[in-house]
Structure formats: C-alpha cells, structure tokens
C-alpha positions as a printed Julia matrix, in Angstrom:
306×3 Matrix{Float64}:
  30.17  -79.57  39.81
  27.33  -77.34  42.11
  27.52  -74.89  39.64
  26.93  -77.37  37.03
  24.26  -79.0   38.61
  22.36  -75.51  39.69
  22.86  -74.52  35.73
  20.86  -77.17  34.7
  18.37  -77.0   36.87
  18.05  -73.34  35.73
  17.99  -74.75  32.25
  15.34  -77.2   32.85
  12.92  -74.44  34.76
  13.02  -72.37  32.27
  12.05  -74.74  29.19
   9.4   -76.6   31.07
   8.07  -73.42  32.25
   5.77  -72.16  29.72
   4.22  -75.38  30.2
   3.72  -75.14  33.7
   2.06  -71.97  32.92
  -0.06  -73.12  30.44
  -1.44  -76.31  32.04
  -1.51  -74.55  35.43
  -4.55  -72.17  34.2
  -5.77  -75.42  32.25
  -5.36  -76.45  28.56
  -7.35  -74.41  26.67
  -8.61  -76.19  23.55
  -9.67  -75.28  20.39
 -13.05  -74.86  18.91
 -12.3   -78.23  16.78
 -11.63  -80.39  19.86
 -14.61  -78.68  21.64
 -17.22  -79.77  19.36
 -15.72  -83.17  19.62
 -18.03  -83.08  22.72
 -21.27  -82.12  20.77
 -23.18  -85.13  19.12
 -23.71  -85.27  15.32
 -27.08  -84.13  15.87
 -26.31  -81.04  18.23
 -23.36  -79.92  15.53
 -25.26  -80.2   12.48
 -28.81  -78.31  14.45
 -26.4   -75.61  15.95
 -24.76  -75.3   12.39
 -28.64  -75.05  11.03
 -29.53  -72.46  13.3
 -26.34  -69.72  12.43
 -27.13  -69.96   9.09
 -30.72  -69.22   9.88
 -29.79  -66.03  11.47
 -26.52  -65.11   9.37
 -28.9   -65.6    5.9
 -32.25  -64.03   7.38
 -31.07  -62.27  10.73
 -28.1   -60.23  10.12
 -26.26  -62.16  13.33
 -22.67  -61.92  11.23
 -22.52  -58.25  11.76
 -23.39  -58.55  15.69
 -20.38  -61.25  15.36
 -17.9   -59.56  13.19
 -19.45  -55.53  13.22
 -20.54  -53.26  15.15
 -24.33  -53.96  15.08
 -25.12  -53.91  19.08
 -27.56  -57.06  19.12
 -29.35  -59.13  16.55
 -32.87  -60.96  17.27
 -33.45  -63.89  16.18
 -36.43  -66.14  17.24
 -39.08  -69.16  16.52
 -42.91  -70.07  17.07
 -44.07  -71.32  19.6
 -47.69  -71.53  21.19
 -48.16  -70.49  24.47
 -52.13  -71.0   24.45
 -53.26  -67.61  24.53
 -55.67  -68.26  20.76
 -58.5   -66.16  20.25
 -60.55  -68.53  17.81
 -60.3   -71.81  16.1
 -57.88  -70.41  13.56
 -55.56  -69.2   15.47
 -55.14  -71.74  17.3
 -54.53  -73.58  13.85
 -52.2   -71.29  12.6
 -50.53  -70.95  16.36
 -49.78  -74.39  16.26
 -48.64  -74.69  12.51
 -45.92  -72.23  12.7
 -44.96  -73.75  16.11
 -43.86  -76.96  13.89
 -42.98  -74.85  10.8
 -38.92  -76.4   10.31
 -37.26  -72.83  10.7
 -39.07  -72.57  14.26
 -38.1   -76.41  15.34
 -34.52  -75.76  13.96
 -34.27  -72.62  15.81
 -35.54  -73.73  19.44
 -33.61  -77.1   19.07
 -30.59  -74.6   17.98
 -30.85  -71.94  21.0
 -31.49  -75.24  23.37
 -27.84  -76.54  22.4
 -25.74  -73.29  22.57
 -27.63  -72.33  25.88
 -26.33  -76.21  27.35
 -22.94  -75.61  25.66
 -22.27  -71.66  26.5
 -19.65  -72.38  29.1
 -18.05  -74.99  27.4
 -17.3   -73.0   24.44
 -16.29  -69.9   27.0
 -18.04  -67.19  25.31
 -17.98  -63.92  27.39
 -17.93  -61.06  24.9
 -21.28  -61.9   23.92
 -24.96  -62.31  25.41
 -27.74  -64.26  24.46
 -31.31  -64.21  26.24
 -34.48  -65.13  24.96
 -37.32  -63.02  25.78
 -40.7   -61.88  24.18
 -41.08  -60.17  21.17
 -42.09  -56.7   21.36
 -45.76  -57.4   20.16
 -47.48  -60.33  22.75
 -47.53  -63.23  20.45
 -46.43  -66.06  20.1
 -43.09  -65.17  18.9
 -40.05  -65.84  20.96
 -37.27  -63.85  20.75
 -33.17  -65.14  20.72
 -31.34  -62.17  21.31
 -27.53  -61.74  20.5
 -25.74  -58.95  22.28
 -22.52  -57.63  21.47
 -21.46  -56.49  25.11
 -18.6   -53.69  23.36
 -21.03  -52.95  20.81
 -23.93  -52.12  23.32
 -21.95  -50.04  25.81
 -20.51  -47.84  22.89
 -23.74  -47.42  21.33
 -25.28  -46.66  24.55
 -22.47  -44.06  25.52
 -22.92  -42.59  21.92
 -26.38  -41.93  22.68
 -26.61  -41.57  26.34
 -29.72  -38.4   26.43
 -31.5   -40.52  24.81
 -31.68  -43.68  26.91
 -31.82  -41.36  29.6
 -34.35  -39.84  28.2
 -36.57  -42.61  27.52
 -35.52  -44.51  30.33
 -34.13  -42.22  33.38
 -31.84  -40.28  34.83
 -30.04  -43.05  36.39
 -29.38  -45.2   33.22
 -25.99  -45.84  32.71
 -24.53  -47.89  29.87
 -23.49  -50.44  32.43
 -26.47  -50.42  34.12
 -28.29  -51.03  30.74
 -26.43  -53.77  29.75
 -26.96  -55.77  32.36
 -30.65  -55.57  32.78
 -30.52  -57.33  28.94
 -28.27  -60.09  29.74
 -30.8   -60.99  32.78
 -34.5   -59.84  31.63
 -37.08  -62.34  29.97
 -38.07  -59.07  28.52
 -35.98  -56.61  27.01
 -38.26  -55.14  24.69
 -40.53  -54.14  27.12
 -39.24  -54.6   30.25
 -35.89  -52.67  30.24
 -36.41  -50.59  26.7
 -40.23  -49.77  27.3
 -41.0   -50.6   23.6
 -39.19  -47.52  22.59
 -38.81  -48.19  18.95
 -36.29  -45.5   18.7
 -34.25  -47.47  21.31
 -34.65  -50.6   20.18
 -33.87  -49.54  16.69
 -31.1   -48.07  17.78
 -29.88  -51.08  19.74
 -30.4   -53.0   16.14
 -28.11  -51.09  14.03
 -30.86  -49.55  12.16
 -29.11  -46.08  13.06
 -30.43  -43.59  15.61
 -32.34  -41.31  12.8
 -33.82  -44.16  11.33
 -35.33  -45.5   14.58
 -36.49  -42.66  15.54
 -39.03  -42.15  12.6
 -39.85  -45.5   13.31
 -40.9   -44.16  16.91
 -42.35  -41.16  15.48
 -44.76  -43.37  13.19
 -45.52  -45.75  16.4
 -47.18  -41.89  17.93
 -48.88  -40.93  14.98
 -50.39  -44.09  13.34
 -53.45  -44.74  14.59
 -53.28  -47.85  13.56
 -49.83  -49.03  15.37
 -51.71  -47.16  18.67
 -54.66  -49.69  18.32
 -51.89  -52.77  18.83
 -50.21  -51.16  22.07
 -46.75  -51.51  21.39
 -45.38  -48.44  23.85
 -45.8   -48.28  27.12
 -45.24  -44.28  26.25
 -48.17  -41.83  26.22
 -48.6   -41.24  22.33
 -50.38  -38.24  20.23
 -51.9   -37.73  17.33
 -50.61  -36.51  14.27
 -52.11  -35.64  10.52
 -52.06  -38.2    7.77
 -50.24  -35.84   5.53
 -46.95  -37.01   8.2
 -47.99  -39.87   8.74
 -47.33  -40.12   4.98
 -44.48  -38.12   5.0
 -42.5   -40.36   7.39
 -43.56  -43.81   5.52
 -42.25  -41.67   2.31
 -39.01  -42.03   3.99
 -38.3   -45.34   4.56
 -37.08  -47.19   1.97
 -35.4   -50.69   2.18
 -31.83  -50.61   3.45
 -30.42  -52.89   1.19
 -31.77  -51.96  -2.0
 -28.25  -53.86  -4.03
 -28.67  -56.59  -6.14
 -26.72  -59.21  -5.46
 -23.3   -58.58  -5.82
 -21.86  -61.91  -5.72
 -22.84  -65.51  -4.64
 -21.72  -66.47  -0.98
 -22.84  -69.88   0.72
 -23.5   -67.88   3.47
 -26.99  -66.32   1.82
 -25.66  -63.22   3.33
 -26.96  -59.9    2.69
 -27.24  -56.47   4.38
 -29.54  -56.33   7.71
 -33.02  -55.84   6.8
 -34.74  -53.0    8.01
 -36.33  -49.44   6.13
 -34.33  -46.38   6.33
 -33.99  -42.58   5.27
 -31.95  -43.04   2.14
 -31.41  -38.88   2.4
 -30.19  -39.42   5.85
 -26.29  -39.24   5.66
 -26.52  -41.72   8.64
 -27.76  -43.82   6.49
 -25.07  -43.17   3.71
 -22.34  -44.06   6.31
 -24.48  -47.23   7.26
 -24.68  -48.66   4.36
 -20.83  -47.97   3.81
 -20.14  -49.16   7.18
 -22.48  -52.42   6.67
 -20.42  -52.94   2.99
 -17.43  -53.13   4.65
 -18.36  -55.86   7.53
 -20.16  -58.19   4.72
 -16.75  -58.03   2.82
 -14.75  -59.32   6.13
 -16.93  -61.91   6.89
 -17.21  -63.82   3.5
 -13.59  -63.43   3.57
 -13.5   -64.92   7.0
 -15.57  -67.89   6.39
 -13.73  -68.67   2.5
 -12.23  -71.99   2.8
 -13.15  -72.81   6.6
 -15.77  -74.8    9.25
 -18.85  -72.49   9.0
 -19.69  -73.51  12.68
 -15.96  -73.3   14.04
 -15.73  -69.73  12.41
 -19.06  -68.77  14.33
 -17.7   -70.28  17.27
 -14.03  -69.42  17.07
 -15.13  -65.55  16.81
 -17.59  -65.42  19.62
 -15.06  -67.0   22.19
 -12.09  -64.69  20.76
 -14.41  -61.87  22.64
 -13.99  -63.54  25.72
 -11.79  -60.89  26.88
C-alpha cells in the first residue's frame, strides 16, 4: 500500500512538473496576447511605423539579415533656424505625416520594449550625422554589430583607438544620444560599414568626404581632411552607382526593396552583397506571406532575446 501510495506521488511529480517549471520562471506569452495590452491606436501607429522603415529604411534585413543597424528617423524642430524660411520649412516637415507617424511610432516601442522582451536588438535615437533637424531611430542588431566589428577590427581601431573592442563598441551605441559623432567620429567609412553598405563601399564614401571640397565646407568629420584633384574626385563619384539597380521583381505588400545606398558595382564585395541582400529579401516575404505584419516584426525581434 506505501509503495503504492509513494508511486503515485512519483507519478503525479512528474506530470505536473513541466508546469511547475514553466509557471515558476513565469508564463511567457505570445506576441498575440502581448499586444492585447497595446490600444488600437498604439497597434495600428507601431504597425505604421515598421512599414515606414521596412518599405523606405531597409529595417527587415537588420531584423531577418545580417545588416548591423538600420536608421530610421523623423523631423523635428529644435529652434536652431537661420531665416524666416527655414523656420517655415523646419516646422513643415516637423508635421509632415511620415515624421508624426514615426515619433508617435518610436514613442510606443520605447514604452513597450520590456514588455515585448526584446534583447537581441538595440534601439537609440540620436542625431543625425549632419546638425539638423533630423532625428535619428537607430536599430542595432547586437550579433550583427559584434561580427562586423570583429571582421573589421584595424579599422575601428584605427579610426577610433587602440582600445576599441567590439564589446566596448557596442555598448557605447546602445547608451550614446550620439553615435554618429560621438562614438563613430563621423567616419563615413565606419558608419557605412556599420550600415551594410560593405566596407569598400564606405570607404569611397570616406574618401569623397576628404576630397570634396564641398562635403569639407558642411563639417561632417571630426577627422583632419586633405585635398585631392577633381579628376578623383570624379573618379570616385564614377563609382558609385545605385545598389539596387533591379526592377521590380515581384509585388510584395511589404514595398520592400534592396537597402538604398551607391556602391562599386566592379567591387566583388559588392557582387556578394547584392547576392547576400537577394537572399534575405526572399526569406522575409516568405516570412511575412499569410501572417500579422506587426506580430512577425515583433515575434522576430524577441526570438533574439537570447
């Protein structure tokens, strides 16, 4: 009869078990019941302001790829105008509908971050790397940043000291108010870099930031710059061409295409890019075919959480 008794009992603990373990580190929920919690208005401004950046920022491919961070970003005036009409034009693109959906958009995912219990990713917003009146929402993909970073450690190093590490990097962009400046010193091969523009690419971006007298009148690097003839000056704008130069190859609902940026079409870099680029724009329409576009987002940026 003890033995019985002590067999059921082992019986018992060991079906009710899993539960125990489960509810003991808390019920986790999915994204469904999670934006239960959102209002109608915060779903349908967050779900504005994904396909904002998916159709004009490239954000899928920080999401679903291997592009390190997107940026993303609205109007909005901080009073520094010059004249009359730029105050005009300061305060018109402050109320333009992209800006107002995008603020409103990066309000609601800031106040609902830890609810949703997304870790794998980062998102700050900072200045943009010219002083206007542009603020920046940058999406980091922590993986994607550290392996980037290790891939081209001499050059952060570089550019930014000895005592740069990947880790170290990384977490000077989840914190800073600044990123472009502050922690990459508007190094445009850098930040390229950091953008999945490819590390050739960026750099003749950097090299036409030295040599353009006209980019050296508008101060965007902190770096000491020299002067270079026209005739590469020309050479180098020669060279970059628009990355995505395919029509469309089918219609998606997601408006998606390939990140925006020029590139070296000779560079085999670029080659692999593009391949590379093909492949993640494939995955995601299949991803989103037949599903919530906003619990897709969501679902994939808390299965990082790891």
């Amino acid at each position: 009869m003890k033995r019985t008794r002590l067999f059921l009992l082992f019986v018992v603990a060991v079906l009710i078990l899993p539960f125990l373990i489960k509810f003991g580190k808390g019920y986790e929920r999915s994204i469904a019941e999670k934006l239960k919690a959102l209002s109608s208005d915060e779903r349908k401004c967050l779900d504005l302001f994904f396909r904002d950046a998916f159709a004009f920022d490239g954000l899928g491919y920080t999401l679903f790829g291997d592009k390190p961070m997107t940026a993303a970003g609205y109007s909005e005036s901080k009073g520094k105008c010059r004249d009359i009409d730029d105050f005009f034009n300061s305060t018109f693109s402050s109320f333009f509908a992209e800006s107002l959906r995008a603020r409103r958009g990066y309000e609601i995912l800031k106040k609902h971050w830890d609810h949703f219990q997304i870790k794998g990713f980062g998102m700050v917003r900072c200045k943009n790397f010219i002083d206007n009146d542009y603020t920046i929402v940058l999406f980091i993909n922590k993986k994607a940043v550290l392996a980037t970073a290790r891939k081209h450690l001499a050059d952060f190093k570089g550019v930014l000291g000895d005592d740069i590490t990947p880790e170290i990097l990384l977490s000077k962009m989840l914190v800073s108010d600044d990123v472009f400046g502050g922690v990459l010193k508007n190094h445009q091969g850098l930040i390229g870099t950091l953008l999945g523009y490819g590390r050739h690419n960026a750099w003749l971006f950097q090299r036409r930031e030295e040599i353009d007298p006209i980019v050296l009148k508008m101060n965007f690097s902190l770096r000491p710059m020299g002067r270079g003839s026209q005739s590469e000056i020309n050479d180098v704008n020669d060279k970059l061409q628009r990355f995505d130069d395919r029509s469309i190859l089918d219609f998606n609902p997601l408006l998606l295409k390939l990140p925006s940026f020029c590139a070296d079409p000779q560079a085999k870099e670029t080659a692999q890019l593009k391949i590379n680029y093909q492949r993640q724009y494939r995955k995601i329409i299949q991803r989103y075919r037949n599903r919530d576009f906003l619990e897709v987002t969501l679902e994939q940026m808390a299965k990082n959480s790891d």
